[in-house]
ZAMI-572395 format. One record per residue (C-alpha): residue number from 1; residue in three letters; x, y, z. Coordinates in Angstrom, 1 decimal. Each point is the difference from the previous one (the first is absolute). Layout:
N
 num residu     c1     c2     c3
 NUM    Ala      X      Y      Z
...
***
This chain:
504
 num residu     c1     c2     c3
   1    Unk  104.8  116.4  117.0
   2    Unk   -0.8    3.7    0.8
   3    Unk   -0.1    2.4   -2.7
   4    Unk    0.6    4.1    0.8
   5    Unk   -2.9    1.7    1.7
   6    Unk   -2.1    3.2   -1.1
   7    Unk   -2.0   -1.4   -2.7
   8    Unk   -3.6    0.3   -0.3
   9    Unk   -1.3   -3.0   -2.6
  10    Unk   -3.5    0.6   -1.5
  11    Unk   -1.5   -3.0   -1.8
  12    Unk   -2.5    0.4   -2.2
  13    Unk   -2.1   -3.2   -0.7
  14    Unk   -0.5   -2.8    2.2
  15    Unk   -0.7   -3.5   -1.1
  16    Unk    2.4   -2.3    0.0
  17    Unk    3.3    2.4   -1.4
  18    Unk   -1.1    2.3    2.4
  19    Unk    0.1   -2.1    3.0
  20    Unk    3.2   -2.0   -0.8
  21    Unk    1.7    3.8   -0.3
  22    Unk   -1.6    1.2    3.1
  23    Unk    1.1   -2.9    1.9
  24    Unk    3.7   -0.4   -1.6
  25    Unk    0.4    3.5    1.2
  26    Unk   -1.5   -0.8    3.5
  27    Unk    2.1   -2.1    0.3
  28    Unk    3.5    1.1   -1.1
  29    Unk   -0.4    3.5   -0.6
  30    Unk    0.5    1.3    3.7
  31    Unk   -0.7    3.2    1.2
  32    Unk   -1.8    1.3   -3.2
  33    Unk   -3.9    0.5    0.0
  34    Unk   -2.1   -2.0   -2.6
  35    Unk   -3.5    0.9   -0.8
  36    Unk   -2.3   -2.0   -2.4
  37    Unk   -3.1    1.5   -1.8
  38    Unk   -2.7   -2.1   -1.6
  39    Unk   -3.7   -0.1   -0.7
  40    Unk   -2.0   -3.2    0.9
  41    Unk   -2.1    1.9   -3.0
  42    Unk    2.7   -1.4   -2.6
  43    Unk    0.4   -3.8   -0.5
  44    Unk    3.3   -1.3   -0.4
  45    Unk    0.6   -2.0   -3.6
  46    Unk    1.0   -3.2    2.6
  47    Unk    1.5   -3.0   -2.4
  48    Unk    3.1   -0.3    1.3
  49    Unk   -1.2   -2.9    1.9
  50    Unk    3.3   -2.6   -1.1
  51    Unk    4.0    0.9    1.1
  52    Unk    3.2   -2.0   -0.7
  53    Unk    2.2   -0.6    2.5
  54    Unk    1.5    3.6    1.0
  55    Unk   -2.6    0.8    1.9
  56    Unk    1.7   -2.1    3.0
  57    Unk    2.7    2.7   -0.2
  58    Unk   -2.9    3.0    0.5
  59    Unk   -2.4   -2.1    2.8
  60    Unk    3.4   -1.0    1.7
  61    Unk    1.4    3.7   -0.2
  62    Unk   -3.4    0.8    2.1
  63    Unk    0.5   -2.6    2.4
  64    Unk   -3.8   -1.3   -0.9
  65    Unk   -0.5   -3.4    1.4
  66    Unk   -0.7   -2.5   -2.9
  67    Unk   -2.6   -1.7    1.6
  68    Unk   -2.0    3.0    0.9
  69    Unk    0.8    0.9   -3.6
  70    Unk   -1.7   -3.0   -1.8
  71    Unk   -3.1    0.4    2.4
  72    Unk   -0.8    3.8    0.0
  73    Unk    0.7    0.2   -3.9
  74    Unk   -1.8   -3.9   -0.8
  75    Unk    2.9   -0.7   -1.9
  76    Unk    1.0   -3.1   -1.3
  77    Unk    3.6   -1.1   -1.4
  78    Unk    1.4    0.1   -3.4
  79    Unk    2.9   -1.8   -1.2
  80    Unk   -0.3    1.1   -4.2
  81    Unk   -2.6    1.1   -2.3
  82    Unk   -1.5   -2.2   -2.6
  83    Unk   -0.4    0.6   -3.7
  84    Unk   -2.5   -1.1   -1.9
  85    Unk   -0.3    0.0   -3.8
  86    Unk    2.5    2.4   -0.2
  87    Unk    2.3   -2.1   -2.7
  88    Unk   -3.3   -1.4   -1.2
  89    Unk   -3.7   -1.4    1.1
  90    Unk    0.7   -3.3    2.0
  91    Unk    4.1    1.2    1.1
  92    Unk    0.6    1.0    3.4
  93    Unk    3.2    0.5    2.0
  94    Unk    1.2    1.9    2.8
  95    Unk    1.9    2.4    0.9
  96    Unk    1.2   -1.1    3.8
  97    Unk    1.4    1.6    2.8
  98    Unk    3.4   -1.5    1.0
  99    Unk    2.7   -2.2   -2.0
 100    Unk   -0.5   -1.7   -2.9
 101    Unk    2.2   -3.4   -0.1
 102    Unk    3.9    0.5    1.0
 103    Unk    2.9    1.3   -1.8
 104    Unk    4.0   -1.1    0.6
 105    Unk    2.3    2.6    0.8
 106    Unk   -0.5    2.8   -2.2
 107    Unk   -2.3   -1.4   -2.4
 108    Unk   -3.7    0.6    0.9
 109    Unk   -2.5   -2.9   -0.5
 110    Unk   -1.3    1.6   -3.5
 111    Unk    2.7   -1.5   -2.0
 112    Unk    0.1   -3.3    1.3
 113    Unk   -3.7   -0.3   -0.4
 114    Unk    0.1    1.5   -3.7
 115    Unk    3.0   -2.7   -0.4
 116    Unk   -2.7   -2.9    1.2
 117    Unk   -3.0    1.7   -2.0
 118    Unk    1.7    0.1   -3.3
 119    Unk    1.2   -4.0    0.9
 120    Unk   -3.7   -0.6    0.7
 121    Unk    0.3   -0.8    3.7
 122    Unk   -0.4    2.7    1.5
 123    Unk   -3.3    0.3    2.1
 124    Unk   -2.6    2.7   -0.2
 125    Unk    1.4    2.9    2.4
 126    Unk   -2.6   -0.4    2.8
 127    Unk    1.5   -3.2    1.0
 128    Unk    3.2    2.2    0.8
 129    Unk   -1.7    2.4    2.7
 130    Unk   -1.1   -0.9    3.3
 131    Unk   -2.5    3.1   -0.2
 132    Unk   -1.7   -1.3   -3.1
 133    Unk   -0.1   -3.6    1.0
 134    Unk   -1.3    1.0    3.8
 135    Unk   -2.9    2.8   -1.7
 136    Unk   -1.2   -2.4   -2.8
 137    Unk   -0.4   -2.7    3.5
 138    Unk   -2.3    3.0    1.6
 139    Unk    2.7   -0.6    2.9
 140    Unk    2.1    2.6    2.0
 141    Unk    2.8    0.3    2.5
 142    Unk    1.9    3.1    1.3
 143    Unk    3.5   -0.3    0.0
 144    Unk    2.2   -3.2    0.0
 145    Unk   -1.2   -3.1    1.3
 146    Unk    3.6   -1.5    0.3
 147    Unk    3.7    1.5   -0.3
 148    Unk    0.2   -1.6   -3.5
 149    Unk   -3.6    1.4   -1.4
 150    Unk    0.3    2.4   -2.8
 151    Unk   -1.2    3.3    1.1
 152    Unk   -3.7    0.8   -1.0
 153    Unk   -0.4    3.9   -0.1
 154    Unk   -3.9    1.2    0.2
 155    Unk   -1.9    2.9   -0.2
 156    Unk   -3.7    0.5    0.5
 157    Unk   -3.3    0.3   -0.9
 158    Unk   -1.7    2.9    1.8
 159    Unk   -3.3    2.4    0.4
 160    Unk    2.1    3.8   -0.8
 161    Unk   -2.8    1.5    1.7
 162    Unk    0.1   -2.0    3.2
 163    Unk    3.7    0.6   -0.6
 164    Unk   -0.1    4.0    0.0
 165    Unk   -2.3   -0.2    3.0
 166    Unk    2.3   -2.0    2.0
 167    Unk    3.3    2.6   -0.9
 168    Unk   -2.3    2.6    0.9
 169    Unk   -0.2   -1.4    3.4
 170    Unk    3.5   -0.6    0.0
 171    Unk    1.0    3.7   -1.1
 172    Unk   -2.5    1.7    2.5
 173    Unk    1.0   -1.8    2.9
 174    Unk    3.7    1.5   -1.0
 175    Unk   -1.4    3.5   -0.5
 176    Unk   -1.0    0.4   -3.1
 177    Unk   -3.1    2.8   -0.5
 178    Unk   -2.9   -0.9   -2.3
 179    Unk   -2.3    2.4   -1.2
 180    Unk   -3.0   -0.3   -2.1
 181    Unk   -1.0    1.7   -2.8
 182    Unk    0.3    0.9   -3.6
 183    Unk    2.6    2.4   -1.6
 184    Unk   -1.3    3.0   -1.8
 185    Unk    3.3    1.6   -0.3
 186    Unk    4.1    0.1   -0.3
 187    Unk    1.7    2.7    1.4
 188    Unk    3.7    0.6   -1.5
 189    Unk    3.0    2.3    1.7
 190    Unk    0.2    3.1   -2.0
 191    Unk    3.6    0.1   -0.2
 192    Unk    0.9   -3.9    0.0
 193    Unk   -2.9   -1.1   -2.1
 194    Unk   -0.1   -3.0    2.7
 195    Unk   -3.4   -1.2    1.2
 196    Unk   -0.4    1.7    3.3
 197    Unk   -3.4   -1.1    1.0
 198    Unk   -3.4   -2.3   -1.1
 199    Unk   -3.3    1.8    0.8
 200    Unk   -3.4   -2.0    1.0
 201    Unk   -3.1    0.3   -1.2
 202    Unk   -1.0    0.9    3.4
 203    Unk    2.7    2.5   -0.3
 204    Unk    2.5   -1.3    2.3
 205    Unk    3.4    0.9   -0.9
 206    Unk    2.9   -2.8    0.0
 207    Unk    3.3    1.3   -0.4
 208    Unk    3.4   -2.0   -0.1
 209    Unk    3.3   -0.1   -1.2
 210    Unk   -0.1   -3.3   -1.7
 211    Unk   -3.2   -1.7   -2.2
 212    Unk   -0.9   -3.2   -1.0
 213    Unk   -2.6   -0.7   -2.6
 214    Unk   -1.6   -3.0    0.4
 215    Unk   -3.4    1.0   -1.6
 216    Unk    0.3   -2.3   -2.4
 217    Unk   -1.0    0.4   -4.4
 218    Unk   -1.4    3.5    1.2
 219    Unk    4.0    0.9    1.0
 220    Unk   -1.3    2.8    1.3
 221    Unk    3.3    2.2    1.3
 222    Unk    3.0   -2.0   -2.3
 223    Unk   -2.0    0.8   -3.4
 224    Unk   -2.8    2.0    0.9
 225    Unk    1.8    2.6    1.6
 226    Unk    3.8   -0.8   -0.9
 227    Unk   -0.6   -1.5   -3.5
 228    Unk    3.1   -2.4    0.2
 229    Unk   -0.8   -1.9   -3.3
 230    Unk   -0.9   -3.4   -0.7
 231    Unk    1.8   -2.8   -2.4
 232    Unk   -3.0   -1.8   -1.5
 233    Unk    0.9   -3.8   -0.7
 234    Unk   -3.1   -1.3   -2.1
 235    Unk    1.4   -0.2   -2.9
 236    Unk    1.5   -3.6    1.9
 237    Unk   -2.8   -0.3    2.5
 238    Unk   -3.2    0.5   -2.1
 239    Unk   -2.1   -0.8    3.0
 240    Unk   -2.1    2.9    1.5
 241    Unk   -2.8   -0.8    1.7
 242    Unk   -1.0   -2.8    3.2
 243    Unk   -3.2   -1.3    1.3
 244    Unk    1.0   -0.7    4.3
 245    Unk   -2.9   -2.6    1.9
 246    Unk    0.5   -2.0    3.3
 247    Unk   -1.9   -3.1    0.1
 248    Unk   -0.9   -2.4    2.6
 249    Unk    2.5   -2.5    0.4
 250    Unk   -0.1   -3.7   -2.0
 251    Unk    2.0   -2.3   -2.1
 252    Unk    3.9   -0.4    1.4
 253    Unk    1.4    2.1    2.5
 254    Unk    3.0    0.3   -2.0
 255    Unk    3.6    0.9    1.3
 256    Unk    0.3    2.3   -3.0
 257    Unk   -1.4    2.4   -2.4
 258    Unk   -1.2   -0.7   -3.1
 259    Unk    0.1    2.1   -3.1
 260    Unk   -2.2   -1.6   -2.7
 261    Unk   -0.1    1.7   -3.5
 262    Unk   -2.9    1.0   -2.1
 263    Unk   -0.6    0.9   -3.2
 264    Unk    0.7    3.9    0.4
 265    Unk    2.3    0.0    3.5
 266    Unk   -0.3   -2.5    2.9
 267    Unk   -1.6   -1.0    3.4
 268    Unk    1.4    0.1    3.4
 269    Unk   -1.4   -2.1    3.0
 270    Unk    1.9    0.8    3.4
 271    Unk   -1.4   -2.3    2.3
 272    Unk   -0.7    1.5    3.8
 273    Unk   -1.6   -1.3    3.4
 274    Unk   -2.8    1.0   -0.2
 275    Unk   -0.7    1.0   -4.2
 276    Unk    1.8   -0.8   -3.3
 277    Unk    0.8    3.8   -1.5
 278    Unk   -0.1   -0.5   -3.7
 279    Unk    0.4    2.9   -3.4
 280    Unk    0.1    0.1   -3.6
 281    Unk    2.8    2.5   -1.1
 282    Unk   -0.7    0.1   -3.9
 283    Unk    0.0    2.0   -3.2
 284    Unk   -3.2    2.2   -0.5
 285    Unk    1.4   -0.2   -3.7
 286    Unk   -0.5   -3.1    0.0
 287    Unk   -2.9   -0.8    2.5
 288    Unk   -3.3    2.4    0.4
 289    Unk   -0.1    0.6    3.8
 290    Unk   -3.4   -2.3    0.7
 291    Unk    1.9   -2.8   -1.9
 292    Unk    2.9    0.1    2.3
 293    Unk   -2.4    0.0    3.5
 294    Unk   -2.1   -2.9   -2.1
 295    Unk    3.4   -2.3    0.2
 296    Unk    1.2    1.2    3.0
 297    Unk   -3.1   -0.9    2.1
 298    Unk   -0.6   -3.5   -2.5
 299    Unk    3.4   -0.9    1.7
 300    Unk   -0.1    0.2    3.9
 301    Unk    0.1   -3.0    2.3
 302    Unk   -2.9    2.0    2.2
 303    Unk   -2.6    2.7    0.3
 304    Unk    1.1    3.3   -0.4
 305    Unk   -0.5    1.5    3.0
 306    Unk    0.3    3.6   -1.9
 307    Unk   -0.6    1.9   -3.3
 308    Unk    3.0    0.0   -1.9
 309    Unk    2.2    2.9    0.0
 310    Unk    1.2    1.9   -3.1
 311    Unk    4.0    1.3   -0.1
 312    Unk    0.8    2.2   -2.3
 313    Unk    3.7    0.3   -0.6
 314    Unk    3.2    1.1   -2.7
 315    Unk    2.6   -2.3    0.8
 316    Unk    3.7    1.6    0.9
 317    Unk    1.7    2.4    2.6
 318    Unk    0.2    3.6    1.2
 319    Unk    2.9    1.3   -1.4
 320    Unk    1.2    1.4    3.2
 321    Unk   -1.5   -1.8    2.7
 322    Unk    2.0    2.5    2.9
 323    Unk   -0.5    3.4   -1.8
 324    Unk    0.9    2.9    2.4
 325    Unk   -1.6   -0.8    3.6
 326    Unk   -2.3   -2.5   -1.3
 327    Unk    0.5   -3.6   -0.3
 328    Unk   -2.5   -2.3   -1.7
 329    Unk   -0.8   -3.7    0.9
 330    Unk   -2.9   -2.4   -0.7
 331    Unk   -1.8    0.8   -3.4
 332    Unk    1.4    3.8    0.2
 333    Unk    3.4   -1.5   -1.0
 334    Unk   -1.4   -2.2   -2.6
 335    Unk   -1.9   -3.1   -1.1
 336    Unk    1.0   -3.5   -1.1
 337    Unk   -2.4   -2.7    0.1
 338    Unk    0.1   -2.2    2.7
 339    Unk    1.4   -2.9   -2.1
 340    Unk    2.6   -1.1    2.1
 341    Unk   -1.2    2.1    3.0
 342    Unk    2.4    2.9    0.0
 343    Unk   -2.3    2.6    1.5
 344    Unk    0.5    0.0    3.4
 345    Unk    3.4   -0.9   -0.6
 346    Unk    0.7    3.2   -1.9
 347    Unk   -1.3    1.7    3.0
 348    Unk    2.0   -1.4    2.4
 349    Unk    2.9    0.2   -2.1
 350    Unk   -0.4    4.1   -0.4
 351    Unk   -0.7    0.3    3.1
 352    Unk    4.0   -2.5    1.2
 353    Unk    1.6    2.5   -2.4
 354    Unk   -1.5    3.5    1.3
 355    Unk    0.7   -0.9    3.5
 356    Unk    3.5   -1.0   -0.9
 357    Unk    0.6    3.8   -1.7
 358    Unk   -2.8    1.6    2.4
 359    Unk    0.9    3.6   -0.4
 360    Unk    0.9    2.0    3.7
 361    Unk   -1.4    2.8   -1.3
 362    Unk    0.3    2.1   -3.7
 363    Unk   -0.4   -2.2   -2.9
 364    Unk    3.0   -0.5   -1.8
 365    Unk   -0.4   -0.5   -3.7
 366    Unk    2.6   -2.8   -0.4
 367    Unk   -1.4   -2.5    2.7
 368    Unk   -3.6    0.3   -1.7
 369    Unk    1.9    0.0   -3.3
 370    Unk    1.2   -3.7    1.2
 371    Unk   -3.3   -1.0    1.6
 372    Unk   -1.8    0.3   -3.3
 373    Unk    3.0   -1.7   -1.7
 374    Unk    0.3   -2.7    2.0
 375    Unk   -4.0   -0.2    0.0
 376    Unk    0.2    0.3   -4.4
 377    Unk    2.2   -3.2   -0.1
 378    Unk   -2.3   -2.2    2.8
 379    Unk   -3.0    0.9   -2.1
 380    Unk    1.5   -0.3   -3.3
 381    Unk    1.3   -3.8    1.1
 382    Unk   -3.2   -0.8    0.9
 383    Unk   -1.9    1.0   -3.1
 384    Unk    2.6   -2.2   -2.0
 385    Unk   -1.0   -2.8    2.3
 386    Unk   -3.7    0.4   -0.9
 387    Unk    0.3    0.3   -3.4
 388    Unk    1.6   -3.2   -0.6
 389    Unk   -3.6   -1.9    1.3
 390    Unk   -1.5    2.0   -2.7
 391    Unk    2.2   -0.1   -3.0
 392    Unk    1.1   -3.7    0.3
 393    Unk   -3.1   -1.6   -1.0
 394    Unk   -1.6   -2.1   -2.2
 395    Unk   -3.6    0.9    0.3
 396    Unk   -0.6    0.1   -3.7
 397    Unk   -3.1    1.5   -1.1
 398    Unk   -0.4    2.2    2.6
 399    Unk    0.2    3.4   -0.7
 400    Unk    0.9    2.0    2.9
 401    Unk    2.8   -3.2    0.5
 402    Unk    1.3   -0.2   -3.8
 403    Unk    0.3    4.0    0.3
 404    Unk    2.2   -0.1    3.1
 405    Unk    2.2   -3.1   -0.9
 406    Unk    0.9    2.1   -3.2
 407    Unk    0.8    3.3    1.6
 408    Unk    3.9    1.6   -0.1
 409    Unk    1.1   -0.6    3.2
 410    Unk    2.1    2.3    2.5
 411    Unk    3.6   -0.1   -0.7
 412    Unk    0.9   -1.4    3.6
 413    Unk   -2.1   -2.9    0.0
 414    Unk    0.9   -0.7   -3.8
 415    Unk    3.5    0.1    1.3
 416    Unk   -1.1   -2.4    2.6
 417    Unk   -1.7   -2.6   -2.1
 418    Unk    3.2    0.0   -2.6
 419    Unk    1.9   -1.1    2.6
 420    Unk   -2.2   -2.5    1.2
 421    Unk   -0.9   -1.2   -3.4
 422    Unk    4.3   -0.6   -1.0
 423    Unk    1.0   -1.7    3.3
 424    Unk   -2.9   -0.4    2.9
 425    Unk    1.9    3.5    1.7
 426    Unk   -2.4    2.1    2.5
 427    Unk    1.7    3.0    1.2
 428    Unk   -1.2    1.9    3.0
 429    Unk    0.8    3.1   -0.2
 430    Unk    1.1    1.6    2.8
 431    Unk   -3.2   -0.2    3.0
 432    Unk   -2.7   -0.8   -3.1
 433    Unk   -3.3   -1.2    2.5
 434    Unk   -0.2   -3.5   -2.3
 435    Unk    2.6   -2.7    0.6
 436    Unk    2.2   -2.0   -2.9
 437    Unk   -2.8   -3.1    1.7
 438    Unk   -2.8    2.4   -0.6
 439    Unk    0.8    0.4   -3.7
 440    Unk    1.3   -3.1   -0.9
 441    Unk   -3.7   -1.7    0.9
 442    Unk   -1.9    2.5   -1.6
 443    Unk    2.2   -0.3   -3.0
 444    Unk   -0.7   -3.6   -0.3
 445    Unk   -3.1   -0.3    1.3
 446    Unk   -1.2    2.9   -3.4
 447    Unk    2.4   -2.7   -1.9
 448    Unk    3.0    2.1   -0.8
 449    Unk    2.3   -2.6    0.0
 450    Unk    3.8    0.6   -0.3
 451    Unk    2.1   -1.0   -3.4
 452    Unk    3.1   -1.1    2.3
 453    Unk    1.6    0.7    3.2
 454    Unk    3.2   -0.1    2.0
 455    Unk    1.9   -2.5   -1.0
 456    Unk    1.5   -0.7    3.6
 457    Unk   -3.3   -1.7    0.0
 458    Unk    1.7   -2.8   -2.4
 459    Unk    2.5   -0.6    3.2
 460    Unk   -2.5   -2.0    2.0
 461    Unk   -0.3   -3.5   -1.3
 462    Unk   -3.5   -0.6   -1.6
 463    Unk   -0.5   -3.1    3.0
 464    Unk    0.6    2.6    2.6
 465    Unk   -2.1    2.3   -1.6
 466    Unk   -2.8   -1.9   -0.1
 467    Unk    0.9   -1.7    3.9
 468    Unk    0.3    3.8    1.3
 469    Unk   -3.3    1.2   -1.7
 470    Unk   -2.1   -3.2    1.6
 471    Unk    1.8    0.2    3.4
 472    Unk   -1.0    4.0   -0.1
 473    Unk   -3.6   -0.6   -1.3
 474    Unk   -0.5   -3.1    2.8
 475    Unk    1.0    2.1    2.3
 476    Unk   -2.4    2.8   -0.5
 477    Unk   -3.6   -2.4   -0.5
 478    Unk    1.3   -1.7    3.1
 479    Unk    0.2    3.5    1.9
 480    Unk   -3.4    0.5   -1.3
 481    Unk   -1.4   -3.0    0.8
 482    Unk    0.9    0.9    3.5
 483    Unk   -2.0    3.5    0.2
 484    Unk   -2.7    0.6    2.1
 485    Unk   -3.8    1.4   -2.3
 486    Unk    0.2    3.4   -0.8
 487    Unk   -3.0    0.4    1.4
 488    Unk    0.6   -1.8    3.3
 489    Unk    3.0    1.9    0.4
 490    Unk   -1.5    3.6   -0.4
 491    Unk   -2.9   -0.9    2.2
 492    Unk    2.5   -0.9    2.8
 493    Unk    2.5    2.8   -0.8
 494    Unk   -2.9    2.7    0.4
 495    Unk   -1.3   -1.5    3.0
 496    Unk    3.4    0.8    1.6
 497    Unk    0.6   -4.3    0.2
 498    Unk    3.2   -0.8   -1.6
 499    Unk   -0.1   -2.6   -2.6
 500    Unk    2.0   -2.6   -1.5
 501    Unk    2.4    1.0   -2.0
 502    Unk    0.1    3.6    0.9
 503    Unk    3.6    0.5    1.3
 504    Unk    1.3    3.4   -0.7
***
């Protein structure tokens, strides 16, 4: 893919947004020059240590090598993300990467289970994923291990900062200019009112036609200098505040992230090679600040190997996130808790849909008019997705949980849930992020359970029901069974052996 030439891009930020940009445009942005600015003076926010399974489609764009991959970023692999307590203390489910049981012709799986659940068969969903069954076994394979395996999509654990470093290799070596410093000031075109150049605070001048802030909550050029507006959400997602600490690694070297609540938010633990990253995203209306670093560090598997680090944030989204000659990615665009790591996601996602409506030169006004469209519907889908953890649950007594489970809900994912509720129907709406398999485990696992569903479910007879859901289910603990460790397999995946199991 080559794009038109003539463009000079000026990113703004490094870190991990800035790095995926600069390299994405190293490498399919031909003939255009790409310059990054950053100051090793400014830490990066760095908790965007868990992805889903997209970011295959971003590594593989690049051409990385996956082995490299693993060992330059001590990654480990992730097939689903644990929650626990979320319906209530002692429940735990998962949401898993991959397919959830097996539908017949045009009738996904979710009706015939609801069909067996209300009969009082049915088995608990877990037994129904190959993801769930292989990550509660601590075990791991990449790709199929026979013809007639069900597919088992994964994602990984990762360090972002080992990550940004590596894409800054990558993006150099492809001519991509970094310089250091700070940015004291933004210089806009008289007559256009577009940014025309960033100065340093060593007064370096960087001019450019096109500009990408990637300077995270401080959004320096797309709302301190452009003031593009920004749609507040906490009014649904009352958290605004997280403690980040790495520890030393200990306890299980789990194939998937876990997301434990607490009395005022919840806990993540990403398991790494060589550390366990963990945080406490919480309410400070509900938690003083020393309260929440008391349970976060009362709940590691090591020895924090760091102080932890306070994140101040408003949850929502720039209203424009391509305003003029600017676009914004990373925490510039907008914040959403890493509950079901979307961040670098929603990087790599803006970053897929400005290359596919890269402008040859002159903004036009309708294609950023559609970027921040399209980009208003992804973010909007996602924030329904996140509030359903919250609001379906039956934490009773808490406050900050009996305040969210009572809250008015947005009218799409009300819309949603009716449906649900009157027949076990997920829509996905046109290229939504989360998959009908996504919502129907969270749904169950925060115990919404349908009244009914479709009665072409009643076509099967109840013998065969029962015959196809054992025969699916023995399948899946048998292709388990089968896996190599988790941890065996990512020590001989880094080293550059191939393991068992680890057919592309």
């Amino acid at each position: 893919m080559t794009a038109g030439r003539g463009q000079s891009f000026v990113i703004v930020g490094g870190g991990t947004a800035g790095w995926m940009a600069a390299a994405a445009l190293a490498r399919f942005a031909t003939g255009h020059s790409v310059t990054l600015v950053e100051s090793e003076t400014i830490g990066t926010v760095g908790v965007g240590e868990a992805t889903i399974p997209q970011i295959h489609l971003f590594n593989g764009a690049l051409g990385l090598d996956e082995a490299e991959f693993v060992r330059e970023t001590k990654a480990s692999f992730k097939l689903g993300i644990e929650f626990d307590g979320w319906l209530r203390e002692g429940a735990s489910y998962m949401h898993a990467f991959g397919s959830v049981g097996q539908g017949i012709g045009l009738l996904p799986f979710q009706h015939y289970w609801t069909r067996a659940h209300k009969a009082g068969f049915a088995k608990p969903l877990q037994r129904y994923s190959l993801n769930e069954l292989a990550a509660r076994a601590m075990r791991m394979q990449r790709g199929r291990r026979t013809a007639q395996s069900p597919e088992m999509p994964y994602a990984y654990h990762f360090d972002a900062g080992l990550y940004a470093q590596y894409l800054r290799r990558y993006a150099e070596a492809r001519g991509v200019t970094r310089h250091e410093g700070l940015v004291s000031a933004v210089e806009r075109d008289g007559e256009s009112g577009d940014i025309a150049a960033v100065v340093l605070d060593d007064g370096q001048r960087i001019e450019g036609t096109f500009f990408i802030d990637c300077t995270g909550f401080r959004a320096l050029l797309i709302e301190g200098e452009l003031q593009s507006g920004f749609n507040d959400w906490t009014q649904w997602l009352r958290c605004d505040r997280a403690l980040a600490v790495p520890c030393e690694g200990g306890g299980d070297f789990t194939p998937y992230t876990r997301s434990i609540a607490r009395k005022a938010g919840w806990q993540w633990r990403i398991p790494l090679q060589h550390r366990i990253g963990n945080g406490h995203v919480y309410s400070s209306q509900h938690i003083s600040d020393d309260e929440a670093a008391a349970v976060l560090l009362a709940n590691l598997d090591g020895k924090p190997t760091a102080e932890p680090k306070p994140i101040r944030f408003t949850t929502g989204m720039r209203r424009k996130q391509w305003n003029r000659n600017c676009l914004a990615l990373g925490l510039a665009a907008g914040f959403m808790e890493p509950l079901e790591s979307t961040s670098i996601h929603l990087i790599q996602s803006s970053i897929s849909r400005f290359l596919a409506m890269l402008p040859a030169g002159k903004v036009e006004q309708a294609m950023a008019d559609e970027f921040n469209r399209q980009a208003e519907f992804e973010w909007t889908r996602i924030r329904d997705f996140l509030i359903l953890h919250y609001m379906a649950n039956e934490r009773v007594g808490d406050p900050f949980w009996d305040g969210v489970r009572e809250m008015e809900l947005p009218e799409t994912l009300s819309r949603k849930l009716e449906l649900w509720r009157a027949s076990a129907f997920i829509h996905r709406e046109h290229e939504e992020l989360f998959t009908e398999v996504g919502w129907f485990q969270v749904l169950v696992g925060q115990g919404v359970i349908p009244d009914g569903y479709n009665p072409m479910a009643d076509g099967l007879d109840e013998g065969d029901l029962r015959a196809m859901l054992d025969r699916y289910e023995a399948a899946c603990v048998e292709e388990a069974r089968m896996m190599p460790r988790h941890l065996d397999f990512t020590q001989q995946f880094a080293s550059g052996r191939v393991p068992a199991g680890a057919t592309a």
